[in-house]
C-alpha positions in Angstrom: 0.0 0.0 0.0 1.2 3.7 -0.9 0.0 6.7 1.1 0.7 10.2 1.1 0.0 13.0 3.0 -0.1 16.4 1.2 0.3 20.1 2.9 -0.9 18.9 6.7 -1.4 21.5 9.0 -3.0 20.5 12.1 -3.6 23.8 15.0 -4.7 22.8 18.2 -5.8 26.6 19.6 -2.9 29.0 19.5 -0.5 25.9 18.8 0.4 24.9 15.4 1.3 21.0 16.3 2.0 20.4 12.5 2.9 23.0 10.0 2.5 22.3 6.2 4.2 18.6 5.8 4.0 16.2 3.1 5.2 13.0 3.6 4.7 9.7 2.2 5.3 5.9 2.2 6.2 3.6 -0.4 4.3 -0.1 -0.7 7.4 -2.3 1.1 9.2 0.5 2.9 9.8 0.8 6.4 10.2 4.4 7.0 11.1 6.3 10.3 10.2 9.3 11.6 12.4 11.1 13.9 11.8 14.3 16.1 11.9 16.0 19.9 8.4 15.9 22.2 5.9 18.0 20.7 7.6 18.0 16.8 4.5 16.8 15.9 5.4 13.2 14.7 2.4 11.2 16.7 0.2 14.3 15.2 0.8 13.6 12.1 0.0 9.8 11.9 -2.8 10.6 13.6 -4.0 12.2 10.5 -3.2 9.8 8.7 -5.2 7.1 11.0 -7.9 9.5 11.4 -7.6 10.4 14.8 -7.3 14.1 13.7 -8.8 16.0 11.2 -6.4 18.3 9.8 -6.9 22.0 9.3 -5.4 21.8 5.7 -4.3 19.1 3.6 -5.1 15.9 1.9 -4.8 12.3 2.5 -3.8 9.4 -0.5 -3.9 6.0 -0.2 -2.8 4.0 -3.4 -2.9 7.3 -5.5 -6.7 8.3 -4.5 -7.9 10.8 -2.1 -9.4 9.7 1.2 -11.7 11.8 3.6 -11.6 9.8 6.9 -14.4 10.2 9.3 -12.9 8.2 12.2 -10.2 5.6 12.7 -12.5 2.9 11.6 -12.8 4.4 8.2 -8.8 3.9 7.8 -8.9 0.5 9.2 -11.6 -0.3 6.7 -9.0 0.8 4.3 -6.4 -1.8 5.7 -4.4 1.1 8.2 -3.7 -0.2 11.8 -1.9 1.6 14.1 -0.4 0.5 18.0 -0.5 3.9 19.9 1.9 4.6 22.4 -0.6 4.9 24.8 -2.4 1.8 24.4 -5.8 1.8 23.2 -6.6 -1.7 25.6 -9.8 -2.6 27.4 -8.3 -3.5 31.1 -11.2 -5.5 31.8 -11.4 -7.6 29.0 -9.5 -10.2 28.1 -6.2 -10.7 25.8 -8.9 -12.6 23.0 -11.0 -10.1 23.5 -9.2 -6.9 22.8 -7.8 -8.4 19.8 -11.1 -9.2 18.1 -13.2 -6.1 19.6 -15.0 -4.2 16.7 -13.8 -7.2 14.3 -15.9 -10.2 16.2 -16.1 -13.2 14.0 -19.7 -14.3 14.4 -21.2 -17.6 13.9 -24.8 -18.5 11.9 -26.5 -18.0 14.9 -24.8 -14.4 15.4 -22.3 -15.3 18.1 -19.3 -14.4 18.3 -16.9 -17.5 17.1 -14.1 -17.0 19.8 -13.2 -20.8 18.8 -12.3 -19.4 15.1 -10.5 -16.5 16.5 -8.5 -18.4 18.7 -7.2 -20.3 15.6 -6.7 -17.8 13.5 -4.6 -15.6 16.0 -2.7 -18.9 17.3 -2.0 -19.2 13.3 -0.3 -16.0 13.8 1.5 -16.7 16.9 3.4 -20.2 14.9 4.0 -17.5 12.2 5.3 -14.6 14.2 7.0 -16.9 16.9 5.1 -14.6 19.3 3.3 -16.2 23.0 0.4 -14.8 24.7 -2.0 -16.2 26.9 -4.9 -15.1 25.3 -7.0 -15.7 28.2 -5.3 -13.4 30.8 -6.8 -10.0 31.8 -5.1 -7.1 29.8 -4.9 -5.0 33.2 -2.9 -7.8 35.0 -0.3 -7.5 31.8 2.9 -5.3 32.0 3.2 -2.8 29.3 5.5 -5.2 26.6 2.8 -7.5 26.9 -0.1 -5.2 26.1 2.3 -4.1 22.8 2.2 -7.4 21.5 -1.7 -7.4 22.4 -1.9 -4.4 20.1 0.2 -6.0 17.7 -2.2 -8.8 17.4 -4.6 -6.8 16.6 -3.2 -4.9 13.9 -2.6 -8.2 12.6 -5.6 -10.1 13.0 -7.3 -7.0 11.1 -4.5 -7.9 8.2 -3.8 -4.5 7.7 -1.5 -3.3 4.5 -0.2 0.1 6.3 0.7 -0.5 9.7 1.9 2.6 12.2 4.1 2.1 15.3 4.6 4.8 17.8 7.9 4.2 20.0 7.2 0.0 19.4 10.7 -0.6 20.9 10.4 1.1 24.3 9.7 -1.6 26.2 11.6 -4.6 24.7 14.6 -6.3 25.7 17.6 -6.5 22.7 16.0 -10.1 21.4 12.4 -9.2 21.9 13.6 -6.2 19.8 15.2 -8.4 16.9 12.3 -10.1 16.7 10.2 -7.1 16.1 12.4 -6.0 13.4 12.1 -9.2 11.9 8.3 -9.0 11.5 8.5 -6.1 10.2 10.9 -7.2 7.5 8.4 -9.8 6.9 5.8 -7.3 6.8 7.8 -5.2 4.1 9.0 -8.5 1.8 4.9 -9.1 2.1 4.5 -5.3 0.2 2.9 -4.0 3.5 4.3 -0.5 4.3 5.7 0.1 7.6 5.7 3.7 9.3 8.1 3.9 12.9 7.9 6.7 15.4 10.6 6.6 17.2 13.6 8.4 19.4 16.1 5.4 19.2 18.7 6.0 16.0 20.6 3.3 16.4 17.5 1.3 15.4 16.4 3.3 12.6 20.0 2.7 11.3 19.2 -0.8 11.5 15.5 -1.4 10.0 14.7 1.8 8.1 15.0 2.1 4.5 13.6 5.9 4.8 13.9 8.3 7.6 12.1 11.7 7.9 13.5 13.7 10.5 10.3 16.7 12.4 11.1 19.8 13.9 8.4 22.4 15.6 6.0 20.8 13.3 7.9 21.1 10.2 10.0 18.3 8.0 13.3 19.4 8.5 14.9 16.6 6.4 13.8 13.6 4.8 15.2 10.6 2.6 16.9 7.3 2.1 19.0 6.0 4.9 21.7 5.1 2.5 22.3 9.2 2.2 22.2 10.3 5.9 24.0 9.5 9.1 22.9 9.1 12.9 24.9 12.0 13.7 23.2 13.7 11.1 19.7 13.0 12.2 20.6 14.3 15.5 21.8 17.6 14.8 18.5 17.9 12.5 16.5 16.7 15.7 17.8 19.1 18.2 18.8 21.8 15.6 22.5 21.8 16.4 25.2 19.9 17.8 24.7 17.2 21.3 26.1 17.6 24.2 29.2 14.9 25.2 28.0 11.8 26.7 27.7 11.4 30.3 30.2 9.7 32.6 29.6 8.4 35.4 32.6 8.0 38.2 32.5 5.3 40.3 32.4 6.0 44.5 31.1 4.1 47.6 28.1 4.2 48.7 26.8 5.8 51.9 24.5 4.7 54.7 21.2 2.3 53.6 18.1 4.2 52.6 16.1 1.9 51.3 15.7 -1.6 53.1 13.9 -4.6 51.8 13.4 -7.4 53.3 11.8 -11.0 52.8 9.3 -9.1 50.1 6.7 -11.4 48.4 3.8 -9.9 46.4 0.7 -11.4 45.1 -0.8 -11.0 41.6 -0.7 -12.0 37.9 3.4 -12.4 38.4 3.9 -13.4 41.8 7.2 -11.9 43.4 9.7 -12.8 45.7 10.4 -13.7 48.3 13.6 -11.2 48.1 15.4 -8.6 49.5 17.4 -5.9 48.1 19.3 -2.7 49.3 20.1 1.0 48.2 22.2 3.2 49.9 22.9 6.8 49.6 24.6 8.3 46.4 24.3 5.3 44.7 22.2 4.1 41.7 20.7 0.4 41.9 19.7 -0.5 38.5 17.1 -3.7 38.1 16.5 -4.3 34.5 13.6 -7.1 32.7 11.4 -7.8 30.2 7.7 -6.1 31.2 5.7 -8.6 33.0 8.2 -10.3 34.8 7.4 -9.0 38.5 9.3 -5.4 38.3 5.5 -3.7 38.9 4.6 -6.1 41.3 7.9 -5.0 43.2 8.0 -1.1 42.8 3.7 -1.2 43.8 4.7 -3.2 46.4 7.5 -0.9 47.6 5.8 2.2 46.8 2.6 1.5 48.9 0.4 0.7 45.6 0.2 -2.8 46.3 -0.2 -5.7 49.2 2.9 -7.3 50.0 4.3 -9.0 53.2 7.8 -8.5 54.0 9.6 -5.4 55.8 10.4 -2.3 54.0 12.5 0.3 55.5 13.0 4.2 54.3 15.9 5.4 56.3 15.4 2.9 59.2 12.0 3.6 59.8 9.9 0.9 58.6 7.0 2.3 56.1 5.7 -1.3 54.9 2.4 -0.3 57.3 2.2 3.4 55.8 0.0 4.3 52.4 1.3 6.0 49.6 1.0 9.4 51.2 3.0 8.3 54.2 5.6 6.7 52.2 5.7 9.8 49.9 6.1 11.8 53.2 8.9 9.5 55.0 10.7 10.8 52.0 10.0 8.8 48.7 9.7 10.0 45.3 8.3 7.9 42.5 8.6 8.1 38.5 5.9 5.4 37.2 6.0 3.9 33.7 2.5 4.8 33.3 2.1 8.6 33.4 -0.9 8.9 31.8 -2.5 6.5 34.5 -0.6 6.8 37.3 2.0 9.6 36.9 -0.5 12.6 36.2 -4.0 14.0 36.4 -5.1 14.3 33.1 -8.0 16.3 33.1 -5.6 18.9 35.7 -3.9 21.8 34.6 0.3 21.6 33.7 0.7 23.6 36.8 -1.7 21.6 39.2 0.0 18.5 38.5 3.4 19.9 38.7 2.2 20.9 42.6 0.5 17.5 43.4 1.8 15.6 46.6 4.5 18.1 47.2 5.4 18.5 50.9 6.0 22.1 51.2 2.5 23.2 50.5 3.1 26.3 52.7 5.0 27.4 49.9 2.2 27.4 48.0 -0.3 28.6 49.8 -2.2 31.9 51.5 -3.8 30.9 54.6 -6.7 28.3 54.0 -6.2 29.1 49.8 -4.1 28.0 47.4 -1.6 30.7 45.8 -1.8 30.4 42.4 0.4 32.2 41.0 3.2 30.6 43.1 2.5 27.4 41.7 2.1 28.6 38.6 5.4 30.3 38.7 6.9 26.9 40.1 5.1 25.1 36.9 7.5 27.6 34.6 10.3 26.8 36.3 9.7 23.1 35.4 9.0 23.6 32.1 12.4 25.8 31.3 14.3 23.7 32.9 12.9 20.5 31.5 12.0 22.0 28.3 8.5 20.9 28.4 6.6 21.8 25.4 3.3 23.0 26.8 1.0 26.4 25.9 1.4 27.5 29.5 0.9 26.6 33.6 -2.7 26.5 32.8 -2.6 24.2 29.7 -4.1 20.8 30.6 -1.8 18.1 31.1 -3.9 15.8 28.5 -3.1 18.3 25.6 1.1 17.6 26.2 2.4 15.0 23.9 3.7 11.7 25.5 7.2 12.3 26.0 6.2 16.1 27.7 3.9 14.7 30.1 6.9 12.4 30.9 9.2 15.5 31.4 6.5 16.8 33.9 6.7 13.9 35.8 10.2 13.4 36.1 10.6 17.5 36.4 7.9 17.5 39.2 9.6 14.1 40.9 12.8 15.2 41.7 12.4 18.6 42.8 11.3 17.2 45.7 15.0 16.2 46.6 13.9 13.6 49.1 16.0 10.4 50.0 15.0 8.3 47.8 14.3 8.2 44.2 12.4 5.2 42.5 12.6 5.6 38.6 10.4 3.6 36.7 11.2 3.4 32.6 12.0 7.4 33.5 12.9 7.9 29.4 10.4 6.3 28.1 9.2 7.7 24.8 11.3 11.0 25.5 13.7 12.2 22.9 17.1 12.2 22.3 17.9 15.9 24.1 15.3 15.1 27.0 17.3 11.6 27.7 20.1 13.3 28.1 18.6 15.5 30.3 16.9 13.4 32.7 19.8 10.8 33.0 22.1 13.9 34.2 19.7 15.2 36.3 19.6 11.5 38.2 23.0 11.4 38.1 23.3 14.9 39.8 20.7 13.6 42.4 23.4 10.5 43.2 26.2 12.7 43.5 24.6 14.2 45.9 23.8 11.6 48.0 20.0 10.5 47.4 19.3 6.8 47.1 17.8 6.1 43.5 16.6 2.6 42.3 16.1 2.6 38.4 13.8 -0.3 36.9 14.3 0.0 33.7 13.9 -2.1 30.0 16.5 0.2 28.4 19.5 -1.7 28.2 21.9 1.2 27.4 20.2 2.9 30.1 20.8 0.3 33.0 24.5 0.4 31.9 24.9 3.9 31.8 23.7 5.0 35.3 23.4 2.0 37.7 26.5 1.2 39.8 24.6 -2.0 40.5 22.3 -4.3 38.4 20.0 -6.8 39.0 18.0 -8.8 36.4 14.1 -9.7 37.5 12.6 -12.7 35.6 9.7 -14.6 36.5 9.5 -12.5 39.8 13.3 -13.4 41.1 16.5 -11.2 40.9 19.5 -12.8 39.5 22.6 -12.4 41.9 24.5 -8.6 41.4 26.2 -7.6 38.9 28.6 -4.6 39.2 29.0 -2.4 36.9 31.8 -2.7 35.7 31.3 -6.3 34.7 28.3 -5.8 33.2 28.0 -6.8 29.6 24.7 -6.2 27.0 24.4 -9.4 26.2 24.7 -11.2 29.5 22.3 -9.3 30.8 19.8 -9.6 27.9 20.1 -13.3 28.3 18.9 -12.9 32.2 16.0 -11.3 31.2 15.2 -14.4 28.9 16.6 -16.8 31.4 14.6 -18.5 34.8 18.5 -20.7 35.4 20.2 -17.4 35.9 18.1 -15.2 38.6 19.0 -16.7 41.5 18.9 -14.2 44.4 16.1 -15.6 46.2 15.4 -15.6 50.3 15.0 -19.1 52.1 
């Protein structure tokens, strides 16, 4: 399938998300497009999928115009797309999600779950991908619910498929076997469109690469005629900053205690225990769904667990999430847009929630708004946060700003202890940057930090310790400076190798 997009421009209010782009995709191609937050990348597919109408512009597909009048229109038209966000029923099962809208009925008018069964288990031996199809999609980690959402696209056999960030939650091999599908997907003359921040891995499966800046195409053309350096000085608009380097040096006194920790649920964890002391970073990396939620809900007061937990000596395992907050925890989830932020809340109200000095904010009985809105500024300067203002809601920022907002609003708490939970996910390449030297800052100066994290490169670059979770166990340590990408991707793939488990 060929489509095109002509002359988008999309305005949401006084912000002109995309301005002017034409872009296309050729039937066979897997092309990539590249850009900070807010460049207007997701916006644009969108328009293409029919999630937004566009203020100007015109859509092809195979050569002839198309007016869409929702999504449905453009999967009728053999689109699919998996959102960042995911666009999952919780309550419903894996089955169900991936036939919903598309229910193969029998002659009575039933819906054949039998005959969808086979056909996606078709695509499973095909794809070499496993699933249980009867689990509930809100017990799931998020690399789990991607594949759900890959099912989908392919159960609906679509001919253009979109992916927005489909990498961010995948370990190196689960990766590899992505790219191979899509390969597939191409040699089959389906066209293949990426979002994504990582260029290393639009060097490897691209054979086109558009590169969005402020809601303009800055760049765009074969791979063969561009570099990764390239593509990030397009990106960012001028040069990146040297990589970080991290110096090795001792830890201080334990803050973070855990002790004979077992948690109930869909992955059952532990029993294990596991300790972070003061200017150091303790790095636990897995593939989703292998128990890391379990722990940091556990840990964090979202969750039931037995076991003892202590936050600076004091033991908070009998506190709720506020009291943990206030015994001095701060926490980054992997799902901002359910757990991490208010949606419906203003930029600046979210950038105030659950802080402890509310004095600061506050005259008498009122809030003081203009001090939390000038605290909201701060955040977004410093974290360059793309948003219209403090006042802006938080569910007009795109996903890697509300991410920046998180993080931002996180660690200007400065407390003790810092759990980060995927804290890059779906940022870009400048914001990455950004956040891991703002953790690092935050070790160097003595706070306890435990990152759990799918990102490879991003365990090795800031954890002075790792540990692997699979199948709700931690592998024995591994210090950093033995650590190796390929060992530990084959503990996140391995039950033999995660050992460290309490009698």
């Amino acid at each position: 399938m060929r489509a095109s997009l002509e002359h988008i421009s999309v305005d949401f209010g006084p912000v002109k998300a995309v301005d002017d782009v034409s872009f296309g995709v050729a039937a066979g191609e897997i092309h990539a497009i590249v850009g900070e937050n807010g460049a207007g990348k997701s916006t644009l597919m969108n328009v293409l999928f029919g999630l937004v109408r566009p203020n100007n512009g015109r859509i092809l597909i195979d050569g002839d115009e198309r007016v869409w009048n929702s999504p449905q229109d453009a999967i009728e038209a053999g689109l699919g797309m998996v959102h960042q966000h995911f666009m999952l029923q919780d309550d419903m099962t894996v089955l169900e999600n991936i036939v919903l809208c598309s229910e193969p009925a029998n002659a009575l008018g039933f819906v054949n779950f039998t005959a969808a069964r086979n056909r996606i288990r078709d695509g499973f031996s095909q794809h070499g991908i496993s699933i249980d199809l009867n689990a509930r999609v809100g017990d799931l980690g998020v690399g789990q619910r991607q594949i759900v959402e890959i099912l989908k696209v392919l159960y609906r056999d679509a001919r253009l498929i979109i992916l927005d960030e489909p990498t961010a939650v995948l370990t190196p091999q689960e990766k590899d076997r992505l790219f191979a599908i899509l390969h597939s997907f191409a040699t089959d003359r389906r066209s293949i469109i990426i979002i994504t921040h990582k260029l290393d891995e639009v060097m490897e499966v691209a054979d086109r690469v558009s590169v969005m800046r402020g809601g303009r195409l800055v760049s765009s053309g074969s791979l063969l005629k561009t570099t990764k350096e390239r593509m990030a000085r397009d990106i960012v608009g001028g040069e990146l900053p040297p990589p970080l380097r991290r110096s090795a040096r001792a830890p201080g006194r334990v803050v973070l205690s855990v002790r004979d920790l077992r948690v109930k649920g869909h992955m059952p964890v532990g029993p294990l225990s596991l300790d972070v002391g003061a200017g150091e970073i303790v790095g636990i990396a897995g593939v989703s769904g292998n128990g890391q939620s379990e722990l940091i809900q556990a840990i964090t007061g979202l969750r039931r667990a037995s076991g003892e937990i202590r936050l600076d000596g004091k033991r908070v395992d009998n506190m709720d999430v506020a009291g943990r907050r206030g015994a001095g925890m701060s926490y980054i989830p992997e799902d901002r847009q359910r757990t991490g932020l208010a949606l419906g809340a203003s930029v600046s109200e979210n950038a105030n929630a659950g802080r402890d000095d509310v004095g600061r904010f506050s005259k008498g009985p009122f809030l003081d708004r203009k001090a939390m809105a000038d605290f909201a500024r701060g955040l977004i300067d410093r974290y360059r946060i793309k948003a219209a203002g403090p006042r802006a809601l938080a569910s007009t920022l795109s996903g890697g700003n509300k991410q920046k907002l998180v993080v931002g609003r996180e660690l200007s708490r400065s407390t003790p202890l810092v759990i980060a939970e995927n804290p890059t996910w779906g940022v870009d390449i400048g914001a990455i940057e950004l956040i891991h030297a703002e953790l690092l800052r935050m070790r160097d100066a003595g706070h306890a930090i435990l990152l759990v994290s799918t990102e490879l490169d991003e365990i090795l670059t800031l954890s002075d310790r790792i540990f692997v979770i699979y199948a709700g166990a931690l592998s024995d340590e591994i210090p950093a400076s033995s650590a190796d990408r390929q060992k530990i991707g084959m503990l996140m793939t391995s039950r033999r190798t995660a050992t460290k488990v309490e009698a």
